[in-house]
C-alpha positions as CSV (number, residue, x, y, z in Angstrom):
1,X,88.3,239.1,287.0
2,X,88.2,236.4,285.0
3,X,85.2,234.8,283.9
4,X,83.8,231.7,285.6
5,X,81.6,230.9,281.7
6,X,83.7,228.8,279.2
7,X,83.0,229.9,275.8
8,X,81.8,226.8,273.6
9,X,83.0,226.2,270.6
10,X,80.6,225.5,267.7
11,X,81.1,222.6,265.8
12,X,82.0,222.8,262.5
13,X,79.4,222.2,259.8
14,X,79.2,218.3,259.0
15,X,79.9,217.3,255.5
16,X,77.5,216.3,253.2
17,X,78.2,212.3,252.4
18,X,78.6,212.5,248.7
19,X,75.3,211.1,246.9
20,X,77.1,208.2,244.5
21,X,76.2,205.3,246.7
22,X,72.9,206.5,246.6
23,X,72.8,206.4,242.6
24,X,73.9,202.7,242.9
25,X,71.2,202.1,245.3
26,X,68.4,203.9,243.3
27,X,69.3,202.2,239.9
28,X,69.9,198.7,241.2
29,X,66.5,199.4,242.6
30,X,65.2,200.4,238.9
31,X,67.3,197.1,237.9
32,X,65.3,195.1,240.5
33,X,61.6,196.4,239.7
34,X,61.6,197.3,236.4
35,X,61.0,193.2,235.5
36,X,57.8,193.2,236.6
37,X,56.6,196.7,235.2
38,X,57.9,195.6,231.7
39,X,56.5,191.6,231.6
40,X,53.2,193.5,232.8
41,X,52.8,196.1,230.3
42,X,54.2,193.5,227.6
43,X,51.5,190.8,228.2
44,X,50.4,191.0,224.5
45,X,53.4,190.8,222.7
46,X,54.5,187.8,225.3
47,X,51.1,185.8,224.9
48,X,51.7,186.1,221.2
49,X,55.5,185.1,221.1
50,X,55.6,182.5,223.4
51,X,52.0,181.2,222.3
52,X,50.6,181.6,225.8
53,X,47.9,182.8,228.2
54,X,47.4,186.3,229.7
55,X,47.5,185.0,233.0
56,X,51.2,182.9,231.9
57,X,52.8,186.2,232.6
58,X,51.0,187.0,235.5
59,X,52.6,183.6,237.2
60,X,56.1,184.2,235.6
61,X,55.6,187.5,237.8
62,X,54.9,185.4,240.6
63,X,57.2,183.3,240.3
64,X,60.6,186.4,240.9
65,X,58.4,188.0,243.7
66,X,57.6,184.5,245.8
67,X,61.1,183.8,244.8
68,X,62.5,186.5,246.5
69,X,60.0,185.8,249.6
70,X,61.5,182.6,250.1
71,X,65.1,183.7,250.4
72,X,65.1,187.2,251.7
73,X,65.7,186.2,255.5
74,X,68.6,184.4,254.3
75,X,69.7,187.1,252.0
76,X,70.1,189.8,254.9
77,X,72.4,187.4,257.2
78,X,74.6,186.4,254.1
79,X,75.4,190.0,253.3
80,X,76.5,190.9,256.4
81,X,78.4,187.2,257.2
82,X,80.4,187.6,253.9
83,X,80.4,191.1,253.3
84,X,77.4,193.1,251.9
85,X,79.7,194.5,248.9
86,X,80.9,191.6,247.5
87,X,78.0,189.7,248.2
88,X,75.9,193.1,246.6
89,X,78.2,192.8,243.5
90,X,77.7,188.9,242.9
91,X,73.9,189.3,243.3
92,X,74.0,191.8,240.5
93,X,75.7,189.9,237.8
94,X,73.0,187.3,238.5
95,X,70.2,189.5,238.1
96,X,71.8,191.2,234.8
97,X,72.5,187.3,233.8
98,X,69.0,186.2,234.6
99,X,67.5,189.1,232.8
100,X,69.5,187.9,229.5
101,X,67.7,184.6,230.0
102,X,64.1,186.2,230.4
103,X,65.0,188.5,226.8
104,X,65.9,185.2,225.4
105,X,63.1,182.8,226.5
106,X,62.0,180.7,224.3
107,X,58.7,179.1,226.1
108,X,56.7,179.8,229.0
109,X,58.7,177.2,231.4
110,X,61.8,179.3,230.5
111,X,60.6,182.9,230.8
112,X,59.3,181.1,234.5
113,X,63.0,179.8,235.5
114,X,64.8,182.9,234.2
115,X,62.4,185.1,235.8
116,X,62.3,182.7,239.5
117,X,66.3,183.5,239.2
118,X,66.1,186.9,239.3
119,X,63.9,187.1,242.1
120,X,66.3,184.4,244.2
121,X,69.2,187.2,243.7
122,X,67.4,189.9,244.4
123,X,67.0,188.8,248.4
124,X,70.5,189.3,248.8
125,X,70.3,192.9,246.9
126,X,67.1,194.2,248.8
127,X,69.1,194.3,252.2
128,X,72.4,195.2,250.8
129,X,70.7,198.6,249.9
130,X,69.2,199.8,253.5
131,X,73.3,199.0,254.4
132,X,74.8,201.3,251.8
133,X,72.1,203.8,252.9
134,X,72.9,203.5,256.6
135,X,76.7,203.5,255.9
136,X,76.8,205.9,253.6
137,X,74.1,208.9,255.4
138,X,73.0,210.4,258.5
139,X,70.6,212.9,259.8
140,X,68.5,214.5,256.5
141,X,70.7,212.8,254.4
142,X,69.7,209.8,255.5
143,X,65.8,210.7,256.0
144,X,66.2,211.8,252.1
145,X,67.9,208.7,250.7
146,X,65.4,206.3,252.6
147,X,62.7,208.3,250.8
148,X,64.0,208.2,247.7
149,X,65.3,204.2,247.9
150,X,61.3,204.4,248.4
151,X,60.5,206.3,245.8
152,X,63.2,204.3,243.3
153,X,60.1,201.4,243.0
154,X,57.3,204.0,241.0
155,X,60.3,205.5,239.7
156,X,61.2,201.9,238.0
157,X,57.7,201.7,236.9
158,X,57.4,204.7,235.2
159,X,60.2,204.1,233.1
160,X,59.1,200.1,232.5
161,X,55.9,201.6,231.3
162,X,57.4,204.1,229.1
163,X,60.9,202.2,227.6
164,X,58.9,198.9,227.8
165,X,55.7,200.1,226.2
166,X,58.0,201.6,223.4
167,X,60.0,199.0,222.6
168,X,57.2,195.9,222.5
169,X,55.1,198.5,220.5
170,X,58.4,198.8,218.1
171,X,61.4,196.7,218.5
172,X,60.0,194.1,220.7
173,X,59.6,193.5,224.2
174,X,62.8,191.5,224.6
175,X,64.7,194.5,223.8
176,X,63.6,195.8,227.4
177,X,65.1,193.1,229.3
178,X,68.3,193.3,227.4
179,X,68.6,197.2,228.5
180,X,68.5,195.6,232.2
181,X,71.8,193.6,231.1
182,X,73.5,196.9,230.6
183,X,72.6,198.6,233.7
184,X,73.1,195.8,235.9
185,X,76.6,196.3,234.3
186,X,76.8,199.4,235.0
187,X,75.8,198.8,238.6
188,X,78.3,196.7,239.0
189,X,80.9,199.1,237.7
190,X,80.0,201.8,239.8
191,X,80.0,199.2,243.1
192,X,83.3,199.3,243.4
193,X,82.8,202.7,244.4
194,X,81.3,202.2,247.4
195,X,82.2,202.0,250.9
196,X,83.7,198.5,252.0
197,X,81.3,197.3,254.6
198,X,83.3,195.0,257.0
199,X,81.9,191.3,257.1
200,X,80.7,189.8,260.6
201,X,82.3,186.4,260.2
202,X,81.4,185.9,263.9
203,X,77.6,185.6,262.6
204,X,75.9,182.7,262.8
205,X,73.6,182.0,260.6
206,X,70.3,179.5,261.2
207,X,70.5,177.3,258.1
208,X,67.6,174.9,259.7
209,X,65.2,178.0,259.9
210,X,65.7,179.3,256.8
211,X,65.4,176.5,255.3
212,X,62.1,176.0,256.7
213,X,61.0,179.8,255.4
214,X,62.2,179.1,251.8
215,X,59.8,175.3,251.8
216,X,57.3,177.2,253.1
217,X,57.5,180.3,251.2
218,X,57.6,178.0,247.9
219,X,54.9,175.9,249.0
220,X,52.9,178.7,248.8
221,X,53.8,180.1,245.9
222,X,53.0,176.8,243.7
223,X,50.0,176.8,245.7
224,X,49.0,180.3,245.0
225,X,50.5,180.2,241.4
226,X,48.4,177.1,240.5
227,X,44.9,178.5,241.7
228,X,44.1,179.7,238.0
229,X,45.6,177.0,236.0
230,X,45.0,174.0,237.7
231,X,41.6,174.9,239.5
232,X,40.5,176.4,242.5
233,X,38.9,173.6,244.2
234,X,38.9,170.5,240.9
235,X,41.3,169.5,239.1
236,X,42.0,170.9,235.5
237,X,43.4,169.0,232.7
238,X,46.5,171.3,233.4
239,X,47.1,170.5,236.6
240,X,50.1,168.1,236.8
241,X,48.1,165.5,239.5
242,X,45.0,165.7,241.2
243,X,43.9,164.0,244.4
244,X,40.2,163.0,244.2
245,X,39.7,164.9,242.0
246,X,40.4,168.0,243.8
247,X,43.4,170.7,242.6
248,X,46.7,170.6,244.0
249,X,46.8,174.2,244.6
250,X,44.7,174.4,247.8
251,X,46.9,171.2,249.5
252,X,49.6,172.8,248.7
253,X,49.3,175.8,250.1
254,X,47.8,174.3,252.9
255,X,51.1,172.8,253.2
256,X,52.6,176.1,253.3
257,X,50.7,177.5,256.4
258,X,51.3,174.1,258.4
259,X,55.5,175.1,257.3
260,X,55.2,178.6,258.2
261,X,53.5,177.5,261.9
262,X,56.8,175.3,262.2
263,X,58.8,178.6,261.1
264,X,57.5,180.6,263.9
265,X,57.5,177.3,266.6
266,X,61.2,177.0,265.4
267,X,62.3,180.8,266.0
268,X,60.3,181.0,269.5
269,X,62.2,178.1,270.5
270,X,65.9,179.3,269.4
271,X,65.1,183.0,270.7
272,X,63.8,181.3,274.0
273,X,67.3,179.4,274.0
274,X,69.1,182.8,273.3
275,X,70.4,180.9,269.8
276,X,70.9,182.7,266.8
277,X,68.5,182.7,265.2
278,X,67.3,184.0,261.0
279,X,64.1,186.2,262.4
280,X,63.8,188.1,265.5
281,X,60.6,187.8,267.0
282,X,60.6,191.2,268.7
283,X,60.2,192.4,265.2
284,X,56.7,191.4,265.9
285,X,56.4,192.0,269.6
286,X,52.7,193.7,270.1
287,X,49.5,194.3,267.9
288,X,50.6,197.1,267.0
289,X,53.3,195.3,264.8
290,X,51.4,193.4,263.8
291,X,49.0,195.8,262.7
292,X,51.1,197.5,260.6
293,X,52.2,194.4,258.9
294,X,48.6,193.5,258.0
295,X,48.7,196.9,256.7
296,X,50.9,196.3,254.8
297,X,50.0,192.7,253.6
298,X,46.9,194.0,252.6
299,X,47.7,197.1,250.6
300,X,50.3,195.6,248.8
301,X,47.8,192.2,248.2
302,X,44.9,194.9,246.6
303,X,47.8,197.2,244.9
304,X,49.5,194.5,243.3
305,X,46.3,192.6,242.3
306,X,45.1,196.2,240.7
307,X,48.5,196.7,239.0
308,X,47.7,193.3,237.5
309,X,44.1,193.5,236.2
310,X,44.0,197.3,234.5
311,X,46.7,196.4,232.2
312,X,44.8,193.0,231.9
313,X,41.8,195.2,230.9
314,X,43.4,197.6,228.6
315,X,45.2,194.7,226.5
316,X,43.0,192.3,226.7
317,X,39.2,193.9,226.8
318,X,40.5,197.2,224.7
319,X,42.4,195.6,222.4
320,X,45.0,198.4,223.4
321,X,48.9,198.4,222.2
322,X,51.7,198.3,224.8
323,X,52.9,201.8,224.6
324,X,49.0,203.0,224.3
325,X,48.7,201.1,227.8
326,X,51.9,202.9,229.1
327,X,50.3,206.0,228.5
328,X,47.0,205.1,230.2
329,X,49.2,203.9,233.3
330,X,51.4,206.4,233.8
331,X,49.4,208.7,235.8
332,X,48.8,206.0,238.3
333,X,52.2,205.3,238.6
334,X,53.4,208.5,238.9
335,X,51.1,209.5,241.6
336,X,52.4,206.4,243.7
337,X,55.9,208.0,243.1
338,X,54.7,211.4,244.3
339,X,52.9,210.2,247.4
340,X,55.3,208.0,248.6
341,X,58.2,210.8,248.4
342,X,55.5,213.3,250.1
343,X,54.2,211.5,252.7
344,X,57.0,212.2,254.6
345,X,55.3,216.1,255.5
346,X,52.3,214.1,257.2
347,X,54.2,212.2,259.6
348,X,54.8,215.5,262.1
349,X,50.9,216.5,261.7
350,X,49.0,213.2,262.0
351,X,49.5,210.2,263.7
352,X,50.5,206.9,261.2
353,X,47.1,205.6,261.5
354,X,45.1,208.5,260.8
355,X,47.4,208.4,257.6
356,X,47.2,205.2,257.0
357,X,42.8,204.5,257.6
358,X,42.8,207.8,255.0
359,X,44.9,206.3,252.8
360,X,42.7,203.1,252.4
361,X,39.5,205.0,252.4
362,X,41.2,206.7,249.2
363,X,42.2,203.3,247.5
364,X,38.8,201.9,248.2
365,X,36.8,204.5,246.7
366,X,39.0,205.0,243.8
367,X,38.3,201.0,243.2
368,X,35.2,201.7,243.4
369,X,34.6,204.5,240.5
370,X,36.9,202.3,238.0
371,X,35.2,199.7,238.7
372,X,31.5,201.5,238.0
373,X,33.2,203.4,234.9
374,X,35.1,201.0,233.0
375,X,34.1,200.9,229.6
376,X,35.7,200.7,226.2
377,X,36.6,204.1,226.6
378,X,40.2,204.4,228.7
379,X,40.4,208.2,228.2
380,X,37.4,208.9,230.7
381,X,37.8,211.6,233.4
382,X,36.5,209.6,235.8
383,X,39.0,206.4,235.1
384,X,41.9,209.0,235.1
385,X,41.3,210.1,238.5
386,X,40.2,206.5,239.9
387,X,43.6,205.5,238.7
388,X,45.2,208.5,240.5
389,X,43.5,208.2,244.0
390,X,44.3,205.0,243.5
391,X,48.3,205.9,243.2
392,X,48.1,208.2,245.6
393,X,46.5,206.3,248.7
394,X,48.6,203.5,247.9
395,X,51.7,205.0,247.5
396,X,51.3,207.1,251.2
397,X,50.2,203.4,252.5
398,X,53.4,201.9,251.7
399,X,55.6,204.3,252.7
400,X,54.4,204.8,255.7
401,X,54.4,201.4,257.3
402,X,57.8,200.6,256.3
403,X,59.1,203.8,258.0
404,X,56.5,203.1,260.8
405,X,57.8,200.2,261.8
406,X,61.3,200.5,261.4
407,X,60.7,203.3,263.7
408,X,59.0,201.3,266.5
409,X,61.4,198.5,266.9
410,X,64.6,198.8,268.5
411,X,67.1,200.4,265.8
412,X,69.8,197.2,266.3
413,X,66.5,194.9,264.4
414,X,66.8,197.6,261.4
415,X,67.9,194.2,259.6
416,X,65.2,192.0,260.9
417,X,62.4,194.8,259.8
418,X,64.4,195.1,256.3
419,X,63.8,191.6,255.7
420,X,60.6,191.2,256.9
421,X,59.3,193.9,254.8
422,X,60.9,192.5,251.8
423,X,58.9,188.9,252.8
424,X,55.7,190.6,253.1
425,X,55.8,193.2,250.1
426,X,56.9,190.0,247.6
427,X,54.9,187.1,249.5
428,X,51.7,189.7,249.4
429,X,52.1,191.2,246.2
430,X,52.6,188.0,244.8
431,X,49.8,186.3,246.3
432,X,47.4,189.3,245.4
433,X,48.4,188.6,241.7
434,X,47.7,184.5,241.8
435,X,44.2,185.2,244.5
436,X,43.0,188.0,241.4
437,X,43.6,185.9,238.1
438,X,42.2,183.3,240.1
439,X,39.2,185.2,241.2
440,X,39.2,186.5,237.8
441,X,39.1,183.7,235.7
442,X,36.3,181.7,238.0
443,X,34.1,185.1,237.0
444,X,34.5,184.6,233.7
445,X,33.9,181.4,233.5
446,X,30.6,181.6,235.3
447,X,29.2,185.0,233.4
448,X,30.0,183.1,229.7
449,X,28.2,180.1,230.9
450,X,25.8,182.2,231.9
451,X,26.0,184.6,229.0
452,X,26.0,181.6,226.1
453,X,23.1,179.9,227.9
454,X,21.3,183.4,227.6
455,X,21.8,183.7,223.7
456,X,19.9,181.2,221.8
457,X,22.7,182.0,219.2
458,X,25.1,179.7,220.7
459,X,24.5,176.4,220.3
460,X,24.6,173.6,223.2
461,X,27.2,171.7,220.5
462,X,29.8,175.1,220.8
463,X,29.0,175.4,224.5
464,X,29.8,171.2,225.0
465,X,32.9,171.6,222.7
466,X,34.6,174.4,224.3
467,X,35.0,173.8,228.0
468,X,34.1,176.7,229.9
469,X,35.2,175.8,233.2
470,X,38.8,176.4,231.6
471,X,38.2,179.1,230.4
472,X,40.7,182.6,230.4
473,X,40.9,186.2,229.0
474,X,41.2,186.5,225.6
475,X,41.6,188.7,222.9
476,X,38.4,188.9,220.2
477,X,40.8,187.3,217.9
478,X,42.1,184.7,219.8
479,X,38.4,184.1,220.8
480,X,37.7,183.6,216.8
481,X,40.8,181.4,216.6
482,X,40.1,178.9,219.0
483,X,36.4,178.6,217.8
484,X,36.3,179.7,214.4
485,X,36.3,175.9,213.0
486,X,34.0,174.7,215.9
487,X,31.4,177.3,214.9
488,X,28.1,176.4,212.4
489,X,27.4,179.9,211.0
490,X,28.4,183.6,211.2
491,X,25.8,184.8,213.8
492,X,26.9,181.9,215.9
493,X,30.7,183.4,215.9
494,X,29.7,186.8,216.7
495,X,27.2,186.2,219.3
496,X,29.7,184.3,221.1
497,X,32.2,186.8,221.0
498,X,29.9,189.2,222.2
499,X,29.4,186.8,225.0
500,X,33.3,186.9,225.9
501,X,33.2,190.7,225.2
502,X,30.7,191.3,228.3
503,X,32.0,188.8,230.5
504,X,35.7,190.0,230.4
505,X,34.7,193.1,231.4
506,X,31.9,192.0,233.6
507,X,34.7,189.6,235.6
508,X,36.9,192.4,235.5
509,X,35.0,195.1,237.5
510,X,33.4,192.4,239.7
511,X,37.2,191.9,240.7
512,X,38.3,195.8,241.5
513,X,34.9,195.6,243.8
514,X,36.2,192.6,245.7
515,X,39.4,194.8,246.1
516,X,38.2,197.6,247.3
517,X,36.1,195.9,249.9
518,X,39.2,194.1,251.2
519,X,41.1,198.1,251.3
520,X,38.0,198.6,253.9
521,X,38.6,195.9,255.9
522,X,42.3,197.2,256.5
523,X,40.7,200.2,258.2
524,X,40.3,198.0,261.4
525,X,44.2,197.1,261.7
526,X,45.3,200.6,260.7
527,X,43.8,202.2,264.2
528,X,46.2,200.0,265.7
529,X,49.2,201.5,264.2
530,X,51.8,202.5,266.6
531,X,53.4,206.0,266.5
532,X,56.8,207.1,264.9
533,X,59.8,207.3,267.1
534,X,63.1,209.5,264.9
535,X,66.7,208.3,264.7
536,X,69.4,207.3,262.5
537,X,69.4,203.4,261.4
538,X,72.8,201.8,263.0
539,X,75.7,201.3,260.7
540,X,75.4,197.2,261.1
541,X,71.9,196.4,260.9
542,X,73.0,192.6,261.9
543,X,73.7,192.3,265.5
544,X,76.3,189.5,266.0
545,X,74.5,188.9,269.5
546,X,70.6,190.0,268.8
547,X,70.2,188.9,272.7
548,X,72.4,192.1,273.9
549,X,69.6,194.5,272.5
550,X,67.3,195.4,274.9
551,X,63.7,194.4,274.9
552,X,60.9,196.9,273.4
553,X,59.6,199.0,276.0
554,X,63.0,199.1,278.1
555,X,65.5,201.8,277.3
556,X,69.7,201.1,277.2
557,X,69.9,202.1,281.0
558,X,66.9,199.5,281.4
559,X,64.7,202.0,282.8
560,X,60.7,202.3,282.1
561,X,59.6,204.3,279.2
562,X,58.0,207.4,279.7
563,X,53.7,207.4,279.9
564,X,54.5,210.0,276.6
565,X,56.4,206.6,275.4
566,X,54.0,204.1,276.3
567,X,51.0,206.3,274.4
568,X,53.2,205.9,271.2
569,X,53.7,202.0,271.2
């Protein structure tokens, strides 16, 4: 009798992808950070060169990361309108090219534009990578390569701190830039390896809207950028007008809220019309999106900052070399490698915002204890571990609300949440770096007017000839170059530099404190988090009709979620 049960066949093993693409995606990733790790742990050899102020670099920093903000919603639809490989490929030989131009910078307003360049090309590289990964891998493959694209951005800064550190303590920190010439060459090489993904020339792309994101975006940026330099609230003599009186940097970025309100009027009104449009709304459909993007804003706003102001510290207040600050940084940075590769483990025990109100509990303690411990000793235990807890909350942090929310959108906006990421981590990180030397500066500035008018040493002739209000972190001997000749006797120089000694660091740790109550404040948006739903990303992450996806909440047969499905969102 035969038997009514058909044997099934098991399917035959599936073939691991092989993992080249992923190299190109990890080291264009090391080509894109590295930048900002090296022009950080460089600042002395830069200031020196170039005949500028610490806080110069900090807005040539700015000025790649705001530049990227303002294109990165364009960058996405371009790669997938004209091709994400050759549009990958041409991105990259501008990067490499713009690197070239930061090693050969000459003054400030150069090392600005070259640096501005690189961050305009790396908007259209940023997307291209999540393609290649989603392309290229599925299942654990693809879980592992999204982790370690993750993990490519520590990675970067461990090697910037170590290859950077030597070379300014050595060759010269130009030397490091021109190394990025020769992998973005090699990056581009190896491209042609990859997969050809198809372009979508039936995409339209809304021109008027991202237009409106980029004034915005750079609005804010000049804004931002000009808070130290041209004043907070009054006009410096460095700030290029005034109006009243008053700094251009608040009106300006004034400006940019009023053009990012028109943004978001401008998308609501083409995703009402069912227009294409450059941002999908349903990106940010419920609070608890937009929880984890505040999460995010604000982690990568107090990371960023603190990234900014310990290298500040060591170089400026220590006196320390570049490879002597490598050294100091690296176990912070390797502990944000090591938590964002590991976090992963959590995500099946706890709930994203039980990670993620840990996670800032961890970053505002460690604030805390360097801010109570730094002295003019680096090696302390107690600095060592602040700088680690600090790595390690922030590193989880990041992680997790990028994977968090790509998870809770529908898997068709992969693209959307790629961008939008991107906007946030540069737009946040950048601002974090202007809103601290900012903050910074207007310390100091108040604790050595304070400070000189608490030393009868200093005379009300030094303190009227030096103008305080404009003041900025400086070396000892810079301090003595700039008021050697002004100075009547010995004791007068060296109680004034004793002044600047206490108010740098003073300014300094009154800063990590003002961080680390902001990494509290995040607790409140973290409970809000919404829970992690698996699946592979799509192969096109840009839908050529975004209006065909269905809404959150409904599933592709347009029935209700589940109450299990409601609890997670």
């Amino acid at each position: 009798m035969a038997s009514d049960h058909t044997t099934k066949e098991t399917p035959p093993p599936v073939k691991a992808a092989s993992w080249l693409p992923l190299i190109v995606v990890v080291l264009t990733q090391i080509q894109a950070s590295f930048a900002v790790n090296a022009l950080t742990v460089s600042m002395q050899g830069i200031t020196t060169d170039l005949d500028t102020a610490a806080t110069s670099v900090g807005t040539a920093i700015t000025a790649g990361t705001f530049s990227m903000a303002a294109f990165i919603l364009l960058g996405a639809k371009l790669g997938a309108r004209f091709g994400t490989r050759k549009v990958f490929q041409i991105a990259v030989a501008i990067h490499a090219a713009a690197m070239a131009g930061v090693a050969l910078s000459l003054s400030p307003a150069m090392l600005f534009i070259a640096q501005a360049s690189s961050g305009a090309v790396i908007a259209l590289i940023a997307p291209a990578l999540t393609v290649f990964i989603a392309t290229n891998y599925k299942d654990q493959q693809q879980a592992k390569a999204i982790g370690l694209l993750a993990a490519a951005i520590p990675a970067a800064g461990v090697l910037a701190l170590l290859i950077a550190g030597w070379f300014a303590t050595t060759i010269g920190w130009r030397y490091s830039f021109g190394l990025m010439v020769v992998l973005g060459a090699i990056n581009l090489l190896l491209s042609f390896k990859l997969k050809t993904v198809p372009a979508q020339p039936q995409l339209k792309i809304d021109w008027t809207g991202s237009i409106i994101a980029a004034v915005a975006v750079i609005l804010l940026s000049f804004g931002f950028s000009g808070l130290s330099a041209w004043g907070t609230w009054f006009a410096t003599s460095q700030a290029p007008f005034d109006i009243l009186g008053l700094s251009p940097a608040p009106l300006l970025i004034l400006l940019g809220a009023i053009a990012g309100q028109v943004f978001f009027m401008w998308i609501r009104k083409r995703q009402d019309a069912k227009l294409p449009r450059i941002f999908d709304l349903r990106v940010l459909a419920s609070r608890s999106e937009l929880a984890v993007t505040a999460c995010m804003a604000i982690m990568l706003f107090v990371g960023t900052a603190a990234n900014f102001l310990i290298p500040l510290y060591m170089q400026i207040v220590q006196g320390r070399s570049s490879i002597e600050t490598s050294f100091s940084i690296i176990p912070y940075t390797l502990s944000i490698f090591l938590a964002s590769t590991f976090v992963a483990f959590l995500y099946d025990k706890f709930p994203p915002r039980t990670i993620a109100q840990g996670g800032f509990v961890v970053v505002a303690g460690a604030l805390v204890l360097l801010a109570f411990t730094i002295r003019n000793d680096w090696g302390q235990l107690f600095v060592v571990l602040g700088l680690i807890l600090l790595g390690l909350g922030q590193g989880a942090i990041v992680a997790l609300v990028f994977n968090t929310l790509l998870s809770a959108v529908p898997r068709e906006l992969a693209g959307d949440v790629g961008a939008w990421r991107g906007l946030v981590h540069n737009l946040s990180g950048s601002v974090g770096i202007a809103v601290a030397s900012a903050f910074a500066v207007g310390m100091l500035s108040s604790l050595i007017a304070s400070g000189a008018a608490a030393h009868p040493e200093v005379s009300q002739e030094l303190i009227y000839k030096v103008n305080v209000n404009e003041a900025d972190f400086m070396t000892n001997a810079q301090v003595e170059a700039v008021i050697g000749d002004r100075v009547s006797n010995p004791s007068e120089l060296a109680a004034a530099t004793e002044v600047n000694e206490e108010a740098r660091l003073r300014a300094l740790q009154i800063s990590l404190l003002g961080l680390s109550g902001l990494a509290l404040l995040a607790i409140v948006p973290a409970g809000r988090m919404p829970g992690r739903m698996k699946g592979d990303l799509p192969e096109q992450l840009e839908p050529d009709d975004p209006d065909a996806i269905p809404e959150p909440g409904v599933t592709a047969d347009h029935t209700e979620p589940t109450t299990t499905e409601r609890a997670k969102r």
